[in-house]
C-alpha positions in Angstrom: -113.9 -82.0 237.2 -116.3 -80.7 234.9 -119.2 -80.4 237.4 -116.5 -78.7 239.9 -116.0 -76.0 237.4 -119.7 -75.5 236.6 -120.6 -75.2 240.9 -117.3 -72.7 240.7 -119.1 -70.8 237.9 -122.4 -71.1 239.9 -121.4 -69.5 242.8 -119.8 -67.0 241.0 -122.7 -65.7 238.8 -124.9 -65.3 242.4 -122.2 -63.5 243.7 -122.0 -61.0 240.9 -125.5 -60.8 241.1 -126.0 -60.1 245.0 -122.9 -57.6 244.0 -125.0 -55.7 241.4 -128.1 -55.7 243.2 -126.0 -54.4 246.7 -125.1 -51.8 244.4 -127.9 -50.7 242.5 -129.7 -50.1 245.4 -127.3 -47.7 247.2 -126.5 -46.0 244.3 -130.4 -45.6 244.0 -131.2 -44.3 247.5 -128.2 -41.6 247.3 -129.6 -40.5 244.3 -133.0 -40.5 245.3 -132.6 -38.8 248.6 -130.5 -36.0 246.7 -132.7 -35.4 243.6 -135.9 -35.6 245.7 -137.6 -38.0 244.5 -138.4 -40.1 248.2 -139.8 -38.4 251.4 -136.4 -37.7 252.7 -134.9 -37.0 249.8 -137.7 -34.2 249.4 -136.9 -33.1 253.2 -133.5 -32.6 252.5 -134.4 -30.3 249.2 -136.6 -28.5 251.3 -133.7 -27.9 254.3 -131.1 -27.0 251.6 -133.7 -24.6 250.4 -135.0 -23.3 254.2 -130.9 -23.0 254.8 -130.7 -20.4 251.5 -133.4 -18.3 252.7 -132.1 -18.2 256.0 -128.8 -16.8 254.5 -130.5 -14.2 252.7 -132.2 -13.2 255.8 -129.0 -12.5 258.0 -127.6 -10.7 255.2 -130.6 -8.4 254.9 -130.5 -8.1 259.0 -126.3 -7.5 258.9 -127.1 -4.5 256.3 -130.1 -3.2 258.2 -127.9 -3.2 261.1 -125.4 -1.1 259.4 -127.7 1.6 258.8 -129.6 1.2 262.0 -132.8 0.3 260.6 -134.3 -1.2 263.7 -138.0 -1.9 263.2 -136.6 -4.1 259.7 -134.6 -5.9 262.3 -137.4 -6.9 264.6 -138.9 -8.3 261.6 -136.0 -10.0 260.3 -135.1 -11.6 263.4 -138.4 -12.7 263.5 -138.7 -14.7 260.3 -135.1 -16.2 261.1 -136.2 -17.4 264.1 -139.0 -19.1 262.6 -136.8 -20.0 259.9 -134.1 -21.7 262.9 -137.0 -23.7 264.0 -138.4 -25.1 260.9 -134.6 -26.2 260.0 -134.3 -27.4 263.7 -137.6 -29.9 263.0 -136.4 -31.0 260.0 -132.8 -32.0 260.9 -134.3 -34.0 263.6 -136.7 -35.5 261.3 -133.9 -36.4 258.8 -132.2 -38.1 261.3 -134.5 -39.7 263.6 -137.1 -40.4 260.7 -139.7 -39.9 262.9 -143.6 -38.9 261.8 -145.5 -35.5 261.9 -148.9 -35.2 263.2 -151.2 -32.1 263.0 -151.0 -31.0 267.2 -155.2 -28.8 266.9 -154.5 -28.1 270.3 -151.0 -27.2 272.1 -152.9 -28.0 275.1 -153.9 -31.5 275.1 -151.1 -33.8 272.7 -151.9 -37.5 271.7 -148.6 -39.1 273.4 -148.9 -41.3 270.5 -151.0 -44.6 271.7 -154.7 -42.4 272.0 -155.3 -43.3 275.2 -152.5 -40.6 277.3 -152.0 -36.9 276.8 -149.8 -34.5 277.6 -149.2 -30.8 277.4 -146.0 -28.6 276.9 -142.5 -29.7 278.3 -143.9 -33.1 279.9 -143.4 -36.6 280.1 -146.0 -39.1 279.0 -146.8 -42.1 281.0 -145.0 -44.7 278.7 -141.8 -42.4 279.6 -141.3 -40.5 276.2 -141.2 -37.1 275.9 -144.2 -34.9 274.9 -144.6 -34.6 271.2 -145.0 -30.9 271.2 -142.4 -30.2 273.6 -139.5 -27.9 272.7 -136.6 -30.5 273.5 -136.7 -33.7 271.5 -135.4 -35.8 274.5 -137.0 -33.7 277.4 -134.5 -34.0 281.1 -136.8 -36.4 283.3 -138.1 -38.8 280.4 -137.3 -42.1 279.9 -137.1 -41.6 276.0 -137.6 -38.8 273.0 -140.8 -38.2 271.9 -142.8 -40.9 269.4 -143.3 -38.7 267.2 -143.2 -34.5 265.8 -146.1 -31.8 266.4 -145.9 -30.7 262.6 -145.6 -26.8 262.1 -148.3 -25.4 261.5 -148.9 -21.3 261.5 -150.7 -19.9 264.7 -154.2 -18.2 263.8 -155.8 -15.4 265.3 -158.9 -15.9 267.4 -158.3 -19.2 267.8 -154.8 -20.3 269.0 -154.4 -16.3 270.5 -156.9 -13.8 270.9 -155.4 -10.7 270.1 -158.5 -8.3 270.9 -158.8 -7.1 267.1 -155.9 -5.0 267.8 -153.3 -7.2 266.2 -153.0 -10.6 264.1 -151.1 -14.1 265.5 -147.9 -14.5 264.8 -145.7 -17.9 264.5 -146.2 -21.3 265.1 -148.0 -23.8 267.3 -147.8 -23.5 269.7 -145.4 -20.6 270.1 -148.0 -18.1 269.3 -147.5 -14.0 270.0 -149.1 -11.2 269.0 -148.2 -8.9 266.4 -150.0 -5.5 267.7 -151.4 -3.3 265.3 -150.3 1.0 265.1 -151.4 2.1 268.5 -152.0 -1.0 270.7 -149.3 -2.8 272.6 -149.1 -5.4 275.1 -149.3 -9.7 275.3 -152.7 -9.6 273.5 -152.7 -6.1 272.2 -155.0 -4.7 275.2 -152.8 -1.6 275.7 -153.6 1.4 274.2 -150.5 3.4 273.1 -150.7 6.9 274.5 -148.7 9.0 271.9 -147.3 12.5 272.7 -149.8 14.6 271.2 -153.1 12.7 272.4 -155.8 14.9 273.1 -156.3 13.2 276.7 -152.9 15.5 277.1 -154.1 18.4 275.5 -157.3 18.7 277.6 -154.8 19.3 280.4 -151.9 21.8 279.3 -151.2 25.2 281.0 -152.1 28.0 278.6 -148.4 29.6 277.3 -148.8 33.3 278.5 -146.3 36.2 277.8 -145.0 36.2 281.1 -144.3 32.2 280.1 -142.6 33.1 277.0 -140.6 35.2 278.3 -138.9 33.2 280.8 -137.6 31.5 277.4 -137.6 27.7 278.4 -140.2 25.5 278.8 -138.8 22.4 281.1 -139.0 18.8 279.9 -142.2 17.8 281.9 -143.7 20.9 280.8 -147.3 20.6 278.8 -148.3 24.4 277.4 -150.6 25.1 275.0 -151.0 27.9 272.5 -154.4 28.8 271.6 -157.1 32.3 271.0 -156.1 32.9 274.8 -152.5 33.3 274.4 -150.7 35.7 272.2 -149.9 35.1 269.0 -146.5 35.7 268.2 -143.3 34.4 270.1 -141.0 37.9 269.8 -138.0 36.6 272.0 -135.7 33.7 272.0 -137.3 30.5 273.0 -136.5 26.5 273.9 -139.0 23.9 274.2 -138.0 21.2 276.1 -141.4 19.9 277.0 -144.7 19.2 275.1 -146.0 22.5 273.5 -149.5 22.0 271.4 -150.3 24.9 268.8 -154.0 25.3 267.7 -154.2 28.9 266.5 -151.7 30.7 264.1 -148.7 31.6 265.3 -145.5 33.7 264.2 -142.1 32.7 265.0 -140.4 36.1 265.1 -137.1 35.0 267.0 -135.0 32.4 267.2 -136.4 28.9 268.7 -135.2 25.4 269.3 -137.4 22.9 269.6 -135.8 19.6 271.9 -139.4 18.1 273.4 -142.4 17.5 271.1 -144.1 20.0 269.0 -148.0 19.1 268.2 -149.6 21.0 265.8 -153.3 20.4 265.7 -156.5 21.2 264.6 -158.8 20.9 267.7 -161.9 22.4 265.8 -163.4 22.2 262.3 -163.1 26.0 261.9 -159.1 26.9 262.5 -156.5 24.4 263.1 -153.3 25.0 264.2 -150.3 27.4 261.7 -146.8 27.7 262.4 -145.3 30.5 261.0 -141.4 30.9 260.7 -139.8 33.8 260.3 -136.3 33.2 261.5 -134.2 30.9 262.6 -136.1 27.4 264.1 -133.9 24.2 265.1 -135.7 21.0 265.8 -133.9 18.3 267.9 -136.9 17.2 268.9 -140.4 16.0 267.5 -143.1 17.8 265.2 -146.1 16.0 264.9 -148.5 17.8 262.4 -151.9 16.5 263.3 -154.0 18.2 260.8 -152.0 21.8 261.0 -149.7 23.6 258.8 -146.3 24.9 258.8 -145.6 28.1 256.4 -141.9 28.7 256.3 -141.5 32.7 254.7 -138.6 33.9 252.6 -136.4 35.2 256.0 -137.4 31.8 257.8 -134.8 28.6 258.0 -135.9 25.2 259.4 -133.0 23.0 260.7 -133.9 19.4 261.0 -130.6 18.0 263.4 -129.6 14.4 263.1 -132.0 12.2 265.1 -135.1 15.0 264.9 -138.3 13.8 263.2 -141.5 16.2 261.6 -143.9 14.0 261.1 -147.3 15.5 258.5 -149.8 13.9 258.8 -152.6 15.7 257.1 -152.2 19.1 256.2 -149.8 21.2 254.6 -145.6 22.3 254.8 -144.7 25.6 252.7 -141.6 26.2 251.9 -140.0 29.7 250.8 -137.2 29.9 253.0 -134.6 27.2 253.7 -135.1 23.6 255.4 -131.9 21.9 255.8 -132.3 18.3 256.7 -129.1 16.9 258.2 -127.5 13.4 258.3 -129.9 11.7 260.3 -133.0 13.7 260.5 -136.1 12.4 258.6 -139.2 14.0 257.2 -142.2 12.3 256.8 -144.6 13.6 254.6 -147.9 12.0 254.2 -149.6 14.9 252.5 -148.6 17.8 251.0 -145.0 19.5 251.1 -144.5 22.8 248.7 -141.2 23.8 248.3 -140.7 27.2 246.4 -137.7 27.7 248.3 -134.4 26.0 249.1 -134.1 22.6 250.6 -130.8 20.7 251.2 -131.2 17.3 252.7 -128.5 14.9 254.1 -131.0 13.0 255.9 -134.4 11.6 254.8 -137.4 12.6 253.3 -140.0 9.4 253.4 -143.2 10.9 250.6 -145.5 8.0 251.7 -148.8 7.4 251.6 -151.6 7.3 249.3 -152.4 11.3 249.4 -148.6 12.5 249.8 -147.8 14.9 247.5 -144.1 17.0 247.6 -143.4 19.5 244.8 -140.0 20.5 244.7 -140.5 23.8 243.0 -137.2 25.7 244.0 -134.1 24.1 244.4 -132.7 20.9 245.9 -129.2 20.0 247.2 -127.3 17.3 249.0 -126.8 13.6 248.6 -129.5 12.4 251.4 -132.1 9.7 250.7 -135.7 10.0 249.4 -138.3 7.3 249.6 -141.1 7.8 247.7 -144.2 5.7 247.2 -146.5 8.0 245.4 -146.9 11.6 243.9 -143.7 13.6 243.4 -142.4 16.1 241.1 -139.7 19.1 240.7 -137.9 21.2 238.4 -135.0 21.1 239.6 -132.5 18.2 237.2 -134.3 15.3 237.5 -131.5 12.9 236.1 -129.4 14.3 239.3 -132.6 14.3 241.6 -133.5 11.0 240.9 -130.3 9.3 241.7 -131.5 9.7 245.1 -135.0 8.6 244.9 -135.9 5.2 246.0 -139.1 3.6 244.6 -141.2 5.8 242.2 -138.8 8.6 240.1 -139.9 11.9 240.1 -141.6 13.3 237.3 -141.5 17.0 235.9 -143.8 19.6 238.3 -146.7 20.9 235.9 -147.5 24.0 235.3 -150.5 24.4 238.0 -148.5 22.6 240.2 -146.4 24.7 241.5 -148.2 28.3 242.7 
């Protein structure tokens, strides 16, 4: 009886044990694989923390797209896309526990014995599906693949050649081209021709009186103003076209500018200078490409909602009025005076490292300015400020503002 008790007790103490151990082990594993401390437990921190970044992203994209900020979007959906991908891998990974290989090149993939290869969306000889395939279980093959293509970031020169117009972009072996200012196409051959080029220049019709007269200038238009034309614009006038200025000229009546308005500086001895002395409504483009615009006491510049004036490297004097409405910007990238009046509703971008505005006069409305490096006024600052993003504006010196 004794010995019957003492088997009973036996069995007993094993089972507990197997129990314990059954136990222990699960309880270690969950742990493990939560706190990171195996492989997958490391992949899943890493997806958890891919996942949060990702939801950050489409937050950021759902505001830009409020405020219809369209080249952030392109960027954002970029990196989310990259982001979708990386979470797609490691899912799969997580699930099917499979290994990642380094894929050097896109074009010829170890199927996973050394001896076959394959490239893109294939199947391999043994029936599974080529490792650096998009689909894990590729339509046609046997089986998925025997193992991942890890993700690895596309380099330029090597994985594309983007012509030293642009840098790679991605990863293995979905690799683009991200052009730089000026160059578009697949590998960032194209040259961008912008509205003001000189190529364009060389072949505009000089504006003549009789020209000026007639009052429009027609949306295919190209006209010129230069030492052959005259110099002053004394009736009412609509651009609608391209219309390049290179000498000084006075704005003496009313104009509207809807097409593109270059102001250049084809020689190193005059450059073009718009004068305004009345009433000039840009719905349109002004592209200052090394000319000025002098706005005078009886002079108002309307910026409309959707219009751009664009400085890029000479000088915008203000004594009269420029009212910049909801949705107009004004990019200044180096030197905007204003002695006069500005109201702006829309936005004023003081970019660059030689962009200078001095707010001299006054300043009104609730519109947005971005500035990223020299700015002052005396106007309130406390009130100013609440609108400046980036650096606050300090308090205008005495030699700076003339």
């Amino acid at each position: 009886m004794l010995d019957f008790n003492i088997q009973h007790v036996l069995i007993l103490a094993i089972l507990i044990c197997i129990l314990y151990l059954l136990l222990n082990n699960t309880i270690c594993n969950t742990i493990c694989n939560i706190e990171g401390f195996s492989v997958g437990g490391r992949k899943i921190k890493k997806l958890k923390e891919l996942k949060k970044e990702l939801h950050e992203l489409r937050k950021k994209k759902r505001k830009h797209k409020k405020n219809k900020l369209k080249g952030q979007i392109n960027e954002l959906e970029e990196q989310i896309n990259e982001l979708e991908e990386q979470i797609k891998v490691l899912e799969y990974e997580l699930q099917n526990k499979k290994e990642t290989r380094d894929c050097l090149d896109p074009k010829r993939v170890d199927c996973g014995d050394g001896i076959q290869f394959c490239s893109g969306d294939q199947c391999c000889e043994d029936g599974s599906t080529c490792p650096i395939a998009k689909e894990y279980h590729m339509e046609g093959c046997l089986h998925e693949k025997n193992y991942e293509c890890a993700v690895l970031p596309c380099i330029t020169g090597k994985d594309i050649d983007c012509n030293d117009n642009g840098n790679a972009s991605g990863n293995r072996p979905k690799c683009k081209c991200i052009c730089n200012s000026g160059w578009k196409g697949e590998n960032c051959k194209e040259k961008i021709i912008g509205p003001c080029d000189n190529n364009i220049m060389e072949n505009a019709s000089l504006l003549t009186k009789e020209k000026i007269e007639s009052g429009v200038m027609n949306e295919h238009d190209v006209y010129i103003i230069n030492k052959n034309t005259p110099s002053s614009i004394n009736t009412s006038f609509t651009n609608r076209g391209t219309l390049f200025i290179d000498r000084s000229i006075n704005i003496q009546k009313p104009f509207k500018n809807e097409g593109t308005l270059c102001i250049v500086r084809p020689h190193k001895d005059y450059r073009g200078y718009l004068r305004i002395e009345n009433n000039f409504k840009n719905k349109g483009k002004i592209v200052m490409k090394e000319g000025d615009i002098y706005n005078t006491k009886e002079g108002t510049i309307t910026n409309t909602n959707g219009a751009t004036i664009t400085n890029y490297g000479t000088n915008i004097f203000n004594h009269g009025l420029i009212k910049n409405n909801k949705g107009a910007t004004i990019n200044n990238l180096e030197y905007m005076n204003v002695d006069g009046t500005i109201i702006n509703y829309g936005l004023i971008n003081n970019d660059g490292g030689k962009a200078n505005l001095h707010i001299c006069g006054n300043y009104k409305g609730n519109g947005e300015i971005k500035n990223h490096s020299s700015m002052c006024s005396n106007t309130n600052l406390k009130e100013l400020n609440r609108h400046v993003k980036g650096d606050p504006s300090k308090k205008c010196e005495p030699g700076q503002c003339k």
